[in-house]
C-alpha positions in Angstrom: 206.0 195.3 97.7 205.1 191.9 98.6 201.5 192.0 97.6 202.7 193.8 94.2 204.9 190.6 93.5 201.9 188.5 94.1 199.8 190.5 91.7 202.1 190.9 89.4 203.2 186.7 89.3 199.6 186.2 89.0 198.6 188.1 86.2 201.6 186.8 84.2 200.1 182.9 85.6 197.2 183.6 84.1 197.6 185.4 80.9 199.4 182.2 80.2 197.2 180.0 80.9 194.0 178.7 78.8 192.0 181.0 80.5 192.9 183.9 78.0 194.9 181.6 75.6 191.5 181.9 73.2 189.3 184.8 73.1 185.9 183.9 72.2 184.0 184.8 68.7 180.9 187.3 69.8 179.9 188.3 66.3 180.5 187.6 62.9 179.2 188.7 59.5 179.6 186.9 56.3 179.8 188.3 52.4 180.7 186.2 48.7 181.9 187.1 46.1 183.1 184.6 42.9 183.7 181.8 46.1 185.5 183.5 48.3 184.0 184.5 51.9 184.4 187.1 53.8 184.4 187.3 57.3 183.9 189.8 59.4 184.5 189.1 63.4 184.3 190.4 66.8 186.6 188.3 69.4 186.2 188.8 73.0 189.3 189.0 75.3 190.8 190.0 78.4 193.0 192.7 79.3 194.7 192.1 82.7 196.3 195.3 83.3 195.4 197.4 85.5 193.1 194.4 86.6 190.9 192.3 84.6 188.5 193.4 81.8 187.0 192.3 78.8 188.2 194.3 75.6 186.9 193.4 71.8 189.1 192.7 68.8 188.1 193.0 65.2 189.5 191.1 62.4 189.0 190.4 58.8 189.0 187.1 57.1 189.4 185.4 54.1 189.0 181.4 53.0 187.6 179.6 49.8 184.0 178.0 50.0 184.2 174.6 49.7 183.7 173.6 46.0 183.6 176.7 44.6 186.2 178.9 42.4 188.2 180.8 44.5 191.7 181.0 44.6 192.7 182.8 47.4 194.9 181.6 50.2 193.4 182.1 53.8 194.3 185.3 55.3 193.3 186.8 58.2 193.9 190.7 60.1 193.3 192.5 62.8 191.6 195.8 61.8 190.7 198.0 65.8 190.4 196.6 69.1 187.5 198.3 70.9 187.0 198.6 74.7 183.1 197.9 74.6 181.4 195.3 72.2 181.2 196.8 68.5 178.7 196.6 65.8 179.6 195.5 62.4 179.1 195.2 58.7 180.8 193.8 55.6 179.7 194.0 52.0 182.0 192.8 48.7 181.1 192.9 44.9 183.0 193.1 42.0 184.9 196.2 42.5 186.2 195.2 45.7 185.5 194.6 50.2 184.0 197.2 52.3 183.8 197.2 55.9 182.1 199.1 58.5 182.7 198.9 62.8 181.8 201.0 65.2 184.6 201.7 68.3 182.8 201.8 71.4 184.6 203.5 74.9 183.1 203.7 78.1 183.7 207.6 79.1 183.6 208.4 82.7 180.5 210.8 83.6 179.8 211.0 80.2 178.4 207.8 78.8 179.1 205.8 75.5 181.3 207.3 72.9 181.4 205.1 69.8 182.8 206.2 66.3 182.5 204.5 63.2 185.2 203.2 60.5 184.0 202.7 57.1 187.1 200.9 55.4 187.9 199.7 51.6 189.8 196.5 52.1 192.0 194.8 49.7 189.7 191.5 48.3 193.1 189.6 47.8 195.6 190.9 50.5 193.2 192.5 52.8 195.6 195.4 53.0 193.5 198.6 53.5 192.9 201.0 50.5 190.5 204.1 52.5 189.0 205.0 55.8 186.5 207.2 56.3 184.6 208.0 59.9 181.5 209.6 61.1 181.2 210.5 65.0 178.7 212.0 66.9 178.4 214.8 69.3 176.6 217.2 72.2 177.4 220.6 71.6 175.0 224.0 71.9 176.2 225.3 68.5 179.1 224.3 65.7 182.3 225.1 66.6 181.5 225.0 70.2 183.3 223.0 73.0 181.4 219.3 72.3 180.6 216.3 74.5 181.1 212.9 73.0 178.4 211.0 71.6 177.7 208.0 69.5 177.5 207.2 66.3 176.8 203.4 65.4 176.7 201.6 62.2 173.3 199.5 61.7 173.6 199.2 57.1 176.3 198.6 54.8 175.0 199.0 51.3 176.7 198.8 47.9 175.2 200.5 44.9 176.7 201.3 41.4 177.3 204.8 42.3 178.0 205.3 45.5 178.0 203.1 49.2 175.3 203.8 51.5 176.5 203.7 55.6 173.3 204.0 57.7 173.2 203.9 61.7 172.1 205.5 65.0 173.6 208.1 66.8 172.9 209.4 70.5 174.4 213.1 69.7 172.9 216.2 67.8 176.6 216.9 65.4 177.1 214.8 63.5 180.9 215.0 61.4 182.4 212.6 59.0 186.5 212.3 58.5 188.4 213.4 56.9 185.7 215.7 55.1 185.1 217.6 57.8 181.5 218.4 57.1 178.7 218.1 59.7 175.1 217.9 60.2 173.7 220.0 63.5 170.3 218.3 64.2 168.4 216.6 66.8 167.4 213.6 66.1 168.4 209.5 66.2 170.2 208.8 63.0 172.3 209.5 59.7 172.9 208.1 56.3 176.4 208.5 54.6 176.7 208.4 50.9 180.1 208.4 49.9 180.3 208.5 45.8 182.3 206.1 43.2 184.0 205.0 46.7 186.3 202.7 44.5 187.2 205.4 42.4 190.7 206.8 42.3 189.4 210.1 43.4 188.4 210.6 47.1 184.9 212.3 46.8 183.0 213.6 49.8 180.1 212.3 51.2 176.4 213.4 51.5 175.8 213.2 54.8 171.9 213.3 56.4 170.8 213.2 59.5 166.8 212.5 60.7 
């Protein structure tokens, strides 16, 4: 009990301390639109419980380029937290903020399982308008028991009819959310179109594997 009480005092001594008072910026990605930027940010902090470890947190933000014309106030939010360092991606034009992260988990005797969130964000409030996912998998045939895989965002692309999500995957399934349709192939990565994304109607995406 003793050395419980000493563990316990400690970890509370130092969460509130500077050592973890301010996680530190890993990554960030930038995107402009009529003076306004975008960021979007990987943090690295520490989780003390059950005993130390670093975890990731990913946030959204929003402040006015010096000089130029926009009007938005400064807003930051937290999106996902992610156990393993993420990738990222943002992209923004005149119909509105997309971004794209990839959630990475350390699975014992398994490896790396990573998904990623493709997600329409608000340009003024950063309030989220649509998710969308696409994970990876090991399984001997469809419908099959599966072991995790990854699937890891590497492009964010924004055309006038449709967004293109590019990225690697370790896994021969391949599924995107809340579709549900797959693509059963070996191989080392995908493409996701997803159709007049800002469109009021939710239209599934072409998904391609190579």
């Amino acid at each position: 009990m003793r050395v419980l009480a000493m563990s316990v005092v400690t970890i509370v001594a130092l969460w509130g301390s500077s050592v973890w008072a301010q996680p530190s910026v890993v990554q960030e990605v930038h995107a402009v639109w009529e003076g306004c930027d975008y960021a979007l940010r990987v943090e690295q902090d520490l989780n003390p419980i059950p005993s130390p470890r670093p975890f990731y947190r990913i946030s959204v933000r929003s402040t006015a380029v010096p000089g130029g014309s926009c009007v938005l106030a400064a807003r930051s939010i937290e999106l996902a937290t992610s156990p393993l360092e993420p990738r990222i991606a943002i992209a923004v034009d005149a119909r509105g903020l997309v971004v794209a992260y990839t959630e990475k988990h350390s699975v014992r005797g398994v490896g790396t399982y990573a998904v990623t969130c493709l997600q329409r964000l608000d340009p003024h409030s950063l309030a989220s308008l649509r998710w969308e996912w696409v994970s990876a998998g090991w399984t001997s045939t469809p419908g099959a028991a599966a072991v995790p895989g990854f699937a890891e965002v590497s492009r964010l692309l924004l055309y006038p009819s449709h967004v293109e999500l590019t990225g690697t995957r370790g896994g021969n399934l391949v599924s995107v959310t809340p579709s549900g349709d797959y693509r059963f192939e070996d191989g080392t990565g995908f493409v996701a179109l997803y159709p007049d994304f800002f469109g009021a109607e939710r239209k599934p995406p072409y998904l391609f594997v190579y």
